[in-house]
PyMOL Python script that loads the backbone (N, CA, C, O; Angstrom):
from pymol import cmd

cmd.read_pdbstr("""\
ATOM      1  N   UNK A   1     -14.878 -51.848 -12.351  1.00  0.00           N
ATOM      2  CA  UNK A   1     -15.217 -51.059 -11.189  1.00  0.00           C
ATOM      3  C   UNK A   1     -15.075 -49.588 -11.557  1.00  0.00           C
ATOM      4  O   UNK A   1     -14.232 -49.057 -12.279  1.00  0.00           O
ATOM      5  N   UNK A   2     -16.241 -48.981 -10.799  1.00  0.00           N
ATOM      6  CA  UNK A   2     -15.771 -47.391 -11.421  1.00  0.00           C
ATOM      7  C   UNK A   2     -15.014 -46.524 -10.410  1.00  0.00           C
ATOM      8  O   UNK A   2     -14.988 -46.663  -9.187  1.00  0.00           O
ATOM      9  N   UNK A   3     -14.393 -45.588 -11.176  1.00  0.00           N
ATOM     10  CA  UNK A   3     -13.345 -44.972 -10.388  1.00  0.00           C
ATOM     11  C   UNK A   3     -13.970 -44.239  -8.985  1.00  0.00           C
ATOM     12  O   UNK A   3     -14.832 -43.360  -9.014  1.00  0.00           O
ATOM     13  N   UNK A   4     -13.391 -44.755  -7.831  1.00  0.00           N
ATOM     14  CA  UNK A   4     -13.132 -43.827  -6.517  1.00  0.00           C
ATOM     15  C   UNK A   4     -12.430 -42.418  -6.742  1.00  0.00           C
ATOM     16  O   UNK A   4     -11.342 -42.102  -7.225  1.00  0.00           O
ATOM     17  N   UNK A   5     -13.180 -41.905  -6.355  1.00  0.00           N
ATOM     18  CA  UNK A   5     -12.400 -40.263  -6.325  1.00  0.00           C
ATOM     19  C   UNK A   5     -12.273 -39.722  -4.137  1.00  0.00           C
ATOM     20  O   UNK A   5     -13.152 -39.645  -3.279  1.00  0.00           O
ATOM     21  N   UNK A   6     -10.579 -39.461  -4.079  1.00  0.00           N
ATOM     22  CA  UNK A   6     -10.278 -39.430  -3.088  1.00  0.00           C
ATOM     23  C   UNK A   6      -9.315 -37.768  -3.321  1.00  0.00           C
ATOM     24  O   UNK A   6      -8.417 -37.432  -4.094  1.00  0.00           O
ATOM     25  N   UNK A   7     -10.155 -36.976  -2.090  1.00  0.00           N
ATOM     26  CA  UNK A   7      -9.300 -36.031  -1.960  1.00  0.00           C
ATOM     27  C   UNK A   7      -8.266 -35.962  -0.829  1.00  0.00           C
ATOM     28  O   UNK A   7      -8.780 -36.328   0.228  1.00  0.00           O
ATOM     29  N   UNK A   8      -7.257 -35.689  -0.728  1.00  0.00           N
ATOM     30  CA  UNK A   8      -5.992 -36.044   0.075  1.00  0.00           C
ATOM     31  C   UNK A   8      -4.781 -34.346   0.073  1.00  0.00           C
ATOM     32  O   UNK A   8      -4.046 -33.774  -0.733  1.00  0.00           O
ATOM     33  N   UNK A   9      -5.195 -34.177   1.391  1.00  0.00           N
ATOM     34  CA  UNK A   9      -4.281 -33.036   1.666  1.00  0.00           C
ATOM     35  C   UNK A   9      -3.235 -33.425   2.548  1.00  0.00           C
ATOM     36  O   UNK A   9      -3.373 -34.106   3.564  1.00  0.00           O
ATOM     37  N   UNK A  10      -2.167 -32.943   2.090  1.00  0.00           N
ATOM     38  CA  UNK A  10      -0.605 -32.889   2.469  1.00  0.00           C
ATOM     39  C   UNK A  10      -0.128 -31.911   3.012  1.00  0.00           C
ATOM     40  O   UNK A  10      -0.193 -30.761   2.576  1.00  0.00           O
ATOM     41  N   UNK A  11       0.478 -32.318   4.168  1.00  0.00           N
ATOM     42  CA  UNK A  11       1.584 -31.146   4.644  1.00  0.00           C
ATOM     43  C   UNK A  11       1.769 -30.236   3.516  1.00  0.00           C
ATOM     44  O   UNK A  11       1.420 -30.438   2.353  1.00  0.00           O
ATOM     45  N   UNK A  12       2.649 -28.705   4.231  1.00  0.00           N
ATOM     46  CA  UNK A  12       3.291 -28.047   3.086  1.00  0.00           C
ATOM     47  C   UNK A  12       4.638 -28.835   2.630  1.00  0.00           C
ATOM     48  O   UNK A  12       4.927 -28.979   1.442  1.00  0.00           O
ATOM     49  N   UNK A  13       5.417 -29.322   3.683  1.00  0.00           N
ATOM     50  CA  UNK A  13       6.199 -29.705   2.861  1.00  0.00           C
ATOM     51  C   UNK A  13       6.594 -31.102   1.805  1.00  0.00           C
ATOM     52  O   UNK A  13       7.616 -31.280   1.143  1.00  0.00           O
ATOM     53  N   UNK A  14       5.206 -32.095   1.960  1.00  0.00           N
ATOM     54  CA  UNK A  14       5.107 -32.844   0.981  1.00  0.00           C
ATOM     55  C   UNK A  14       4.469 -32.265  -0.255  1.00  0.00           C
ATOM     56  O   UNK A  14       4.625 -32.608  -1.427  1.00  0.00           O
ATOM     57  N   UNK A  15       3.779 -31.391   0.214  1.00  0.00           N
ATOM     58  CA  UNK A  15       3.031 -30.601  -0.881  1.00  0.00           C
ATOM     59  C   UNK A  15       4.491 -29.979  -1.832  1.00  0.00           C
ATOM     60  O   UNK A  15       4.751 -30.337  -2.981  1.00  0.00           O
ATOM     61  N   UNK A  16       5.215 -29.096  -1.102  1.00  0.00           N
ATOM     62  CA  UNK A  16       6.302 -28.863  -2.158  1.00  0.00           C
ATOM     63  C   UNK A  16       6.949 -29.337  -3.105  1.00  0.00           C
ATOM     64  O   UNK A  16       7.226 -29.026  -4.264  1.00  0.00           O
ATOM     65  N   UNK A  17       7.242 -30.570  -2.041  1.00  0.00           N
ATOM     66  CA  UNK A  17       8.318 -32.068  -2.975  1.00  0.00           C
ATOM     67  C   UNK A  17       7.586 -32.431  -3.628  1.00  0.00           C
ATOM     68  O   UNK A  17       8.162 -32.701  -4.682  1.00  0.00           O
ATOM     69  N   UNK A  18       6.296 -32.694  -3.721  1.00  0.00           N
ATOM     70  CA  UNK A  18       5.246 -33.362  -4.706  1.00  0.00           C
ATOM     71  C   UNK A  18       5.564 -32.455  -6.111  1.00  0.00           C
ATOM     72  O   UNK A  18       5.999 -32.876  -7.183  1.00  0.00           O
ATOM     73  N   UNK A  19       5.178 -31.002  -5.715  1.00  0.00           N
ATOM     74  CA  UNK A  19       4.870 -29.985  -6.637  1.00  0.00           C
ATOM     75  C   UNK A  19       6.106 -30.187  -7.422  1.00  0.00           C
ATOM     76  O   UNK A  19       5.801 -30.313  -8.608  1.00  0.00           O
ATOM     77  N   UNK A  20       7.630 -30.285  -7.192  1.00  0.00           N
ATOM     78  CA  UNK A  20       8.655 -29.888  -7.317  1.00  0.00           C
ATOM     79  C   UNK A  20       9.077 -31.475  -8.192  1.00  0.00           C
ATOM     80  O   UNK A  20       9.664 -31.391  -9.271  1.00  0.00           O
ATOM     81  N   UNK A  21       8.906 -32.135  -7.916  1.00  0.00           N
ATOM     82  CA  UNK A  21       8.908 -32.988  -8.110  1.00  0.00           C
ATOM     83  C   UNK A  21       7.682 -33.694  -9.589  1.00  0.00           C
ATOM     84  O   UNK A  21       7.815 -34.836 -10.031  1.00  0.00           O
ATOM     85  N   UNK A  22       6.735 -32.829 -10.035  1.00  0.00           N
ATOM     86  CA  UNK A  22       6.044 -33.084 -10.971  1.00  0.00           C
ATOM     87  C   UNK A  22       6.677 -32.424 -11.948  1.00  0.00           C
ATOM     88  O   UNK A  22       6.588 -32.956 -13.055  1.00  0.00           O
ATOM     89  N   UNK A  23       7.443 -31.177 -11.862  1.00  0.00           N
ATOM     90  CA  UNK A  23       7.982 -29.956 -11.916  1.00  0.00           C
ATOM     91  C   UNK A  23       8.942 -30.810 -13.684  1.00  0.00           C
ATOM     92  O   UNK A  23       8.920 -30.904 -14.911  1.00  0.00           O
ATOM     93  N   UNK A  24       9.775 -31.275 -12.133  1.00  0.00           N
ATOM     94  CA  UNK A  24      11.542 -31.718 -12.729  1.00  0.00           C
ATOM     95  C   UNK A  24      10.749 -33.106 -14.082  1.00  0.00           C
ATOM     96  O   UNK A  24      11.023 -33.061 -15.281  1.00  0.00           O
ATOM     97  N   UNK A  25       9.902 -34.063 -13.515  1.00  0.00           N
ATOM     98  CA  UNK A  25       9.579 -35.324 -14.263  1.00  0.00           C
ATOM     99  C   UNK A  25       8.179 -34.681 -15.514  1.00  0.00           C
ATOM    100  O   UNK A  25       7.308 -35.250 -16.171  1.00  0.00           O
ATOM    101  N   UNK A  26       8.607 -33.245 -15.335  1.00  0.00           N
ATOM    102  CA  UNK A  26       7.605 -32.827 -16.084  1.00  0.00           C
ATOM    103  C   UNK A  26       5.720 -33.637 -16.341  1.00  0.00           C
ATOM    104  O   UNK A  26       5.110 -33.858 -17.387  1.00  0.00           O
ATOM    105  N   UNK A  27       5.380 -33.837 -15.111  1.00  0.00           N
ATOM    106  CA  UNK A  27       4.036 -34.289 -15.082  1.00  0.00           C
ATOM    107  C   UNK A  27       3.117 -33.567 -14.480  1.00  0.00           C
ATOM    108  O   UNK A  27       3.582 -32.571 -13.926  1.00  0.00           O
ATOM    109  N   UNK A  28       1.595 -33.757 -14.355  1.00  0.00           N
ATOM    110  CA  UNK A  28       0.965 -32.963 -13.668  1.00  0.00           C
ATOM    111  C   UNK A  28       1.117 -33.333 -12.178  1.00  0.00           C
ATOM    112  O   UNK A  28       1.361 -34.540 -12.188  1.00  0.00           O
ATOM    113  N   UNK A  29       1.095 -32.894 -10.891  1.00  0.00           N
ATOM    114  CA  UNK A  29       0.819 -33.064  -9.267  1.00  0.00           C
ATOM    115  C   UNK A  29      -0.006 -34.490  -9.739  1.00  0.00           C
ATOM    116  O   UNK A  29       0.306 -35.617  -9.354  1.00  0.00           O
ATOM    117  N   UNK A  30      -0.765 -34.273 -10.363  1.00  0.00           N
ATOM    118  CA  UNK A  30      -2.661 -35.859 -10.269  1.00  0.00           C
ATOM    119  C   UNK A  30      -1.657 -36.629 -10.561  1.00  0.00           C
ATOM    120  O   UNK A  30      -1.394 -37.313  -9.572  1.00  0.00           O
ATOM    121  N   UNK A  31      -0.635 -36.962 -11.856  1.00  0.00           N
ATOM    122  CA  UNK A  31      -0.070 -38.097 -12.487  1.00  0.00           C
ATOM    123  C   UNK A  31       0.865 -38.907 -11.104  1.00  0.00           C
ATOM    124  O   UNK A  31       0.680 -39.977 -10.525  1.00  0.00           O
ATOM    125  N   UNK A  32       1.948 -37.779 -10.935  1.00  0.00           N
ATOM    126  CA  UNK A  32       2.923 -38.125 -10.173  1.00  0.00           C
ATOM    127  C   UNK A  32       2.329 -38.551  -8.851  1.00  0.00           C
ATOM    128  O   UNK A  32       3.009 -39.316  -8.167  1.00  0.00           O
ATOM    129  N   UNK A  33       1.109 -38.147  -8.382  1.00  0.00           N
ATOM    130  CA  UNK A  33       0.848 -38.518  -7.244  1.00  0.00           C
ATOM    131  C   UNK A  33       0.068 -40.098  -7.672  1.00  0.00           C
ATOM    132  O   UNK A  33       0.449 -41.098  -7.063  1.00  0.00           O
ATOM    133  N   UNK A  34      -0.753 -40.192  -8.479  1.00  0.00           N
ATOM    134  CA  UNK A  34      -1.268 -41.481  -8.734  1.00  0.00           C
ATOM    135  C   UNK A  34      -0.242 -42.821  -9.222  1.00  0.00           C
ATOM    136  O   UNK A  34      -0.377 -44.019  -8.974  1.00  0.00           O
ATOM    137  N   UNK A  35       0.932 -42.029 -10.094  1.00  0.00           N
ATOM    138  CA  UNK A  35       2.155 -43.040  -9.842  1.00  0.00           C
ATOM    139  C   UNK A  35       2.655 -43.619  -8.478  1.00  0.00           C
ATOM    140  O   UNK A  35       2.801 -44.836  -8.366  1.00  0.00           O
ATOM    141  N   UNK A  36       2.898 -42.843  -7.529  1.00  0.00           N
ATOM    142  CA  UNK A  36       3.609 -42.573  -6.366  1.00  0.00           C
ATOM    143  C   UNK A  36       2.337 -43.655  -5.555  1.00  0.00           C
ATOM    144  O   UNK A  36       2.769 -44.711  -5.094  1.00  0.00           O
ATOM    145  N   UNK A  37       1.556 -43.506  -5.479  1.00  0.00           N
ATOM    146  CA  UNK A  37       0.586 -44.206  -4.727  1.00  0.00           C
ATOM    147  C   UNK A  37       0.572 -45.396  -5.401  1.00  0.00           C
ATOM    148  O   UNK A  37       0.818 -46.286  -4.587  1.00  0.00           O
ATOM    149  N   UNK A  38       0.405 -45.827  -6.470  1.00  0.00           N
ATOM    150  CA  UNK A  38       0.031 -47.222  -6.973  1.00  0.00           C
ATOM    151  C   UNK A  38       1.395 -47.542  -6.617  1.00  0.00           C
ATOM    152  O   UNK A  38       1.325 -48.661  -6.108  1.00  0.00           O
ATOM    153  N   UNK A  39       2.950 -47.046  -6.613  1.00  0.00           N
ATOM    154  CA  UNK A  39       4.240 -47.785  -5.927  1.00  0.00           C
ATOM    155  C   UNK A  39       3.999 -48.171  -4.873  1.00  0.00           C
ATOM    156  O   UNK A  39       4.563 -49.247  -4.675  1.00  0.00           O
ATOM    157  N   UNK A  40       3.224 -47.716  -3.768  1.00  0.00           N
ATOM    158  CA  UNK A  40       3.277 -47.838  -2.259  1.00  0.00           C
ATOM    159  C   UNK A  40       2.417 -48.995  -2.219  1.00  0.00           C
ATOM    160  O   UNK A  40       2.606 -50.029  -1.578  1.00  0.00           O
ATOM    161  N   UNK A  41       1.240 -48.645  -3.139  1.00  0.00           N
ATOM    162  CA  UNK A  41       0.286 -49.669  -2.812  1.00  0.00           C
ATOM    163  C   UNK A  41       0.660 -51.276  -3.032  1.00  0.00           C
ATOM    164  O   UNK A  41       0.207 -52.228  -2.397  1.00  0.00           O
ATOM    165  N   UNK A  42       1.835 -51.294  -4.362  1.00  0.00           N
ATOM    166  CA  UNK A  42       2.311 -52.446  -4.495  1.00  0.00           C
ATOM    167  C   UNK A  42       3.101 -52.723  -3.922  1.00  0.00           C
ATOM    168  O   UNK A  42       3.196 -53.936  -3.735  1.00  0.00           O
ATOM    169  N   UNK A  43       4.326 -51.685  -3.182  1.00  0.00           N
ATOM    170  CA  UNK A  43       5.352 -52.512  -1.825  1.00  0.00           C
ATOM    171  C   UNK A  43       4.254 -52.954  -0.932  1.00  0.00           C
ATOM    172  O   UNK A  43       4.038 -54.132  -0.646  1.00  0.00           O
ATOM    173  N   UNK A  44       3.646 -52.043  -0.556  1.00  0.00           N
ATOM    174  CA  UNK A  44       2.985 -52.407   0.805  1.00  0.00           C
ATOM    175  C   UNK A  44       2.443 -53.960   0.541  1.00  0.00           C
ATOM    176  O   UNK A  44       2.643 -54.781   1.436  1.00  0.00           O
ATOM    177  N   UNK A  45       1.670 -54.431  -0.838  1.00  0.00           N
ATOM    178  CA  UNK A  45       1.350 -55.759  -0.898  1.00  0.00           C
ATOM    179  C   UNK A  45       2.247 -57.129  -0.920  1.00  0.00           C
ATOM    180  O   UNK A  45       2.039 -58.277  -0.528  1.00  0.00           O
ATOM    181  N   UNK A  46       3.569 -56.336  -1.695  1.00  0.00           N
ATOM    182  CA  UNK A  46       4.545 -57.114  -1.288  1.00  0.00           C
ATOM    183  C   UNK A  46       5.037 -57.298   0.474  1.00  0.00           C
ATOM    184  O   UNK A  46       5.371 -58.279   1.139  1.00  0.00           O
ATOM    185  N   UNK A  47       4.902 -56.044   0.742  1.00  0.00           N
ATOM    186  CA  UNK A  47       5.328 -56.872   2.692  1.00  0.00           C
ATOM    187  C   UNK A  47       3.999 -57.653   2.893  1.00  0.00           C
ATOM    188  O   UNK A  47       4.321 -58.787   3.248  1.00  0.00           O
ATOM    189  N   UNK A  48       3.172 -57.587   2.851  1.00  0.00           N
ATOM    190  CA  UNK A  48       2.264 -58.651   3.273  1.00  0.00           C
ATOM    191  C   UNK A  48       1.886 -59.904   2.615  1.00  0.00           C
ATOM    192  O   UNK A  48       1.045 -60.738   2.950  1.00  0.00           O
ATOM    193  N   UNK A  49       2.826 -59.859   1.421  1.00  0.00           N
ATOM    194  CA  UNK A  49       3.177 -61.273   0.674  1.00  0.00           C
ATOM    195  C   UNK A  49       4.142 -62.296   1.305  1.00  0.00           C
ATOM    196  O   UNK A  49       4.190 -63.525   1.281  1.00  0.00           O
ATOM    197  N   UNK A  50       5.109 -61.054   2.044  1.00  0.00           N
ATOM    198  CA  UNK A  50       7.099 -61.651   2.600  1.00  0.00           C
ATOM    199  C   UNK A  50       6.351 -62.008   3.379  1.00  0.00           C
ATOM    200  O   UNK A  50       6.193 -63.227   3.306  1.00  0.00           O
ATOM    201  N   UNK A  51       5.419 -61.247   4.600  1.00  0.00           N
ATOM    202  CA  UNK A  51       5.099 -61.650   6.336  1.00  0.00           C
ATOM    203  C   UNK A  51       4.617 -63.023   5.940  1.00  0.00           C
ATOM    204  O   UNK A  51       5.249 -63.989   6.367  1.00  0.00           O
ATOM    205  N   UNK A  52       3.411 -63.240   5.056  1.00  0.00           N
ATOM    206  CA  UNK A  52       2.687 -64.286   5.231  1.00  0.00           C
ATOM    207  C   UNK A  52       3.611 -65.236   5.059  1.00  0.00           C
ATOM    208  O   UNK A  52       3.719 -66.061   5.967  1.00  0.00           O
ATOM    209  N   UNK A  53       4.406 -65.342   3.988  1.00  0.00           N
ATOM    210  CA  UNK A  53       5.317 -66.258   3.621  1.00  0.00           C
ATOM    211  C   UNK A  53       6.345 -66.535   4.925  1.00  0.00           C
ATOM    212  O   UNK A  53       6.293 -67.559   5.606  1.00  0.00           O
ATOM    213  N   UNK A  54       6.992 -65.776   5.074  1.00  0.00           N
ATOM    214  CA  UNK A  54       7.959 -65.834   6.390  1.00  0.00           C
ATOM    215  C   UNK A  54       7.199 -66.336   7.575  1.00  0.00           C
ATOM    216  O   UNK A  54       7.902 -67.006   8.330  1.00  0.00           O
ATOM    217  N   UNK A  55       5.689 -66.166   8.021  1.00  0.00           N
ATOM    218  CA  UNK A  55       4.693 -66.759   8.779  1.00  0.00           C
ATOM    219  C   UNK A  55       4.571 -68.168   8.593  1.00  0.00           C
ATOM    220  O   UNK A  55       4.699 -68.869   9.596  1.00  0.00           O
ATOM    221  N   UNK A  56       4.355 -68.695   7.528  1.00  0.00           N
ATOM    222  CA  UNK A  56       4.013 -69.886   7.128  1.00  0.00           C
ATOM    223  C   UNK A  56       5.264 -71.072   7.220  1.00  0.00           C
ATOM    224  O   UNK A  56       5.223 -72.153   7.807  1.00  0.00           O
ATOM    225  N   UNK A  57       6.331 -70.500   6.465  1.00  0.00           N
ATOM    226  CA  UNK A  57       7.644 -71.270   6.533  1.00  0.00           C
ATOM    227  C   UNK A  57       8.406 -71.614   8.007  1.00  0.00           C
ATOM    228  O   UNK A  57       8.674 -70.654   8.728  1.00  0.00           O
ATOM    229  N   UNK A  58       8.738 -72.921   8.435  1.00  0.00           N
ATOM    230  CA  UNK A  58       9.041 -73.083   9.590  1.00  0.00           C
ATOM    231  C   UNK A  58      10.739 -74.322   9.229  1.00  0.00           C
ATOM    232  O   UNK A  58      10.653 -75.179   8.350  1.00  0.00           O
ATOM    233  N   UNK A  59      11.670 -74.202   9.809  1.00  0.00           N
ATOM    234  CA  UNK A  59      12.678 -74.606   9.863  1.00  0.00           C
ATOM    235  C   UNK A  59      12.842 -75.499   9.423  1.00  0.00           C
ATOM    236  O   UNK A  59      13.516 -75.888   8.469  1.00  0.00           O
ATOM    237  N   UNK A  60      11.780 -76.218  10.579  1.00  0.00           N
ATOM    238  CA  UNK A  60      11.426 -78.200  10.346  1.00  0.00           C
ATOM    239  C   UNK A  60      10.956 -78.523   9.116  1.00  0.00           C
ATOM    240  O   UNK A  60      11.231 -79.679   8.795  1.00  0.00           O
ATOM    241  N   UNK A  61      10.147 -77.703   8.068  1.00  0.00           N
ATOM    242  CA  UNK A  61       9.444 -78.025   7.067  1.00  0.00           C
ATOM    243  C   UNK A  61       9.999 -78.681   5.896  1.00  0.00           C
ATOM    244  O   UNK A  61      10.840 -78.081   5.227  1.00  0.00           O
ATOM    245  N   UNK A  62       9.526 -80.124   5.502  1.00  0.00           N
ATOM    246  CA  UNK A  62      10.060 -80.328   4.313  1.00  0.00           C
ATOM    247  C   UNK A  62      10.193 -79.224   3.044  1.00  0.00           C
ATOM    248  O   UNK A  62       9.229 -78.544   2.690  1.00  0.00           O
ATOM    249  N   UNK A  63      11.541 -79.138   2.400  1.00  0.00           N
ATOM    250  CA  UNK A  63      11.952 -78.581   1.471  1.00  0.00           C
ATOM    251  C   UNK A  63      11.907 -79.730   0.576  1.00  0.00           C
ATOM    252  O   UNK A  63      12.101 -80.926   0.793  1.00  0.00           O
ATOM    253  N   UNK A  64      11.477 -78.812  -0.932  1.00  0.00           N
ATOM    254  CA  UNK A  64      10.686 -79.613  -2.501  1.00  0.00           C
ATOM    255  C   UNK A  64      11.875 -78.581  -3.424  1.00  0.00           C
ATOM    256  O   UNK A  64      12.002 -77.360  -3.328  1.00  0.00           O
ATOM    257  N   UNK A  65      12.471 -79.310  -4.104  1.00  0.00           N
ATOM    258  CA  UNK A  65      12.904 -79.065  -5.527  1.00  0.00           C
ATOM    259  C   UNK A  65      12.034 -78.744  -6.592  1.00  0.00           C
ATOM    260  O   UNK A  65      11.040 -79.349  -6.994  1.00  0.00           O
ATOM    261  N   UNK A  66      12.793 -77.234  -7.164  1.00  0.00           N
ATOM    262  CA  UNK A  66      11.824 -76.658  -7.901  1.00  0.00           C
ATOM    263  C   UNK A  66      12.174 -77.911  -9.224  1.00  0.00           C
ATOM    264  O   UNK A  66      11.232 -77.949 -10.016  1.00  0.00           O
ATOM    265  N   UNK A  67      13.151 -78.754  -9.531  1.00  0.00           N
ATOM    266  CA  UNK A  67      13.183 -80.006 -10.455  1.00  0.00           C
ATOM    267  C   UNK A  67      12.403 -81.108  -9.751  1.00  0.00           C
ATOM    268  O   UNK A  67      11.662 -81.741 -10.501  1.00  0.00           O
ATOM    269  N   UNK A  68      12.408 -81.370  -8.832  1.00  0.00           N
ATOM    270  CA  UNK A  68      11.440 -82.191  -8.112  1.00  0.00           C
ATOM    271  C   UNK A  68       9.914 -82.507  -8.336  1.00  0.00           C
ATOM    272  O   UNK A  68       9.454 -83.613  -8.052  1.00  0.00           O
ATOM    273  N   UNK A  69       9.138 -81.474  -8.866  1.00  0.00           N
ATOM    274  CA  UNK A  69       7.594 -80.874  -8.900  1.00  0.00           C
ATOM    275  C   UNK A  69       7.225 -81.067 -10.317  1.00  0.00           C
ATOM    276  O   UNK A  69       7.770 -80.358 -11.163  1.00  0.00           O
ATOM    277  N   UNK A  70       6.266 -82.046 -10.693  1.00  0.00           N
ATOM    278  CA  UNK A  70       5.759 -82.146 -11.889  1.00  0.00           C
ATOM    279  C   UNK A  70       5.296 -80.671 -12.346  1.00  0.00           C
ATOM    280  O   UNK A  70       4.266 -80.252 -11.818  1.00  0.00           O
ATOM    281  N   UNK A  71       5.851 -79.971 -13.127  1.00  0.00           N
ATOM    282  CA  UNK A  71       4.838 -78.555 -13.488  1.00  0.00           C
ATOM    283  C   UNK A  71       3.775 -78.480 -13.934  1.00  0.00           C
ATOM    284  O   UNK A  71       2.838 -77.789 -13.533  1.00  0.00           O
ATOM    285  N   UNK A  72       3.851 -79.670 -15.406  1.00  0.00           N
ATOM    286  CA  UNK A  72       2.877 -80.131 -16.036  1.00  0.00           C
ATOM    287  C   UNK A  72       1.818 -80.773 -15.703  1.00  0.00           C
ATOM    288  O   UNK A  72       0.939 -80.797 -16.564  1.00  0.00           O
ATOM    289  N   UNK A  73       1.574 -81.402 -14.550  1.00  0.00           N
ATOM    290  CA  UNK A  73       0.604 -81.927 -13.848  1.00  0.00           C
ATOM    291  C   UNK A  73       0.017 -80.505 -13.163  1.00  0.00           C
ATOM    292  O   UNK A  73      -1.069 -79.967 -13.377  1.00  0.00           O
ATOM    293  N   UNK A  74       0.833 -80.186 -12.490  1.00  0.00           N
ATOM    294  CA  UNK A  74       0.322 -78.435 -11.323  1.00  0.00           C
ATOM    295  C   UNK A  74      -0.384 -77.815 -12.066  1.00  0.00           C
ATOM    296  O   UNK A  74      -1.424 -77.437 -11.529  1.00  0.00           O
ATOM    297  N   UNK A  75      -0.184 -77.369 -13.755  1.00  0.00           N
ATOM    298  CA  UNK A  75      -0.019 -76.178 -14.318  1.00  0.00           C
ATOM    299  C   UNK A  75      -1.472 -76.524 -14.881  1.00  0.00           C
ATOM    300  O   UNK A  75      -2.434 -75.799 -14.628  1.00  0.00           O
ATOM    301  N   UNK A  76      -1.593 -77.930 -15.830  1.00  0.00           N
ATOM    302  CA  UNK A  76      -2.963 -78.297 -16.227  1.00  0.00           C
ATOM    303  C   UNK A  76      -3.754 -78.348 -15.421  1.00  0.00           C
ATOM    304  O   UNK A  76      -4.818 -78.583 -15.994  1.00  0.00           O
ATOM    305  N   UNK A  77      -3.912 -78.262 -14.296  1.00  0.00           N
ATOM    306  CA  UNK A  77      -5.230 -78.297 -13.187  1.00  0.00           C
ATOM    307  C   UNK A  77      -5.892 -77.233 -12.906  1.00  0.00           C
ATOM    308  O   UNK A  77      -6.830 -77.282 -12.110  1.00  0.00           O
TER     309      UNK A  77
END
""", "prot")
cmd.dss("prot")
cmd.show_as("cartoon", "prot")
cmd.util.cbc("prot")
cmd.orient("prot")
């Protein structure tokens, strides 16, 4: 896929901490901010990994042993 280009303006004072903050980790503003975003982007996928999961799981539900579960059967399919 080819790259999206997104321009994104910030408060002054995220703008500072950003700046200040590329500063100290010695990177450019682009790096630290494209780090900083791909973190969020992966918590954020993780909460919507927990919800679904926590959605799906119900009290009553049979519980399976992770020794219980052929792997080798699961894994070849």
């Amino acid at each position: 896929m080819a790259d999206l280009e997104f321009n994104i303006t910030f408060n002054n004072e995220i703008s500072e901490c950003l700046a200040g903050l590329a500063k100290i980790r010695n990177k450019s503003v682009k790096e630290l901010a494209e780090k900083l975003m791909q973190e969020a982007i992966e918590n954020e996928e993780d909460k919507i990994l927990i919800e679904r999961a926590v959605e799906r799981s119900t009290l009553n539900s049979k519980k399976i042993r992770s020794e219980d579960v052929d792997w080798n059967t699961i894994l070849s399919s």
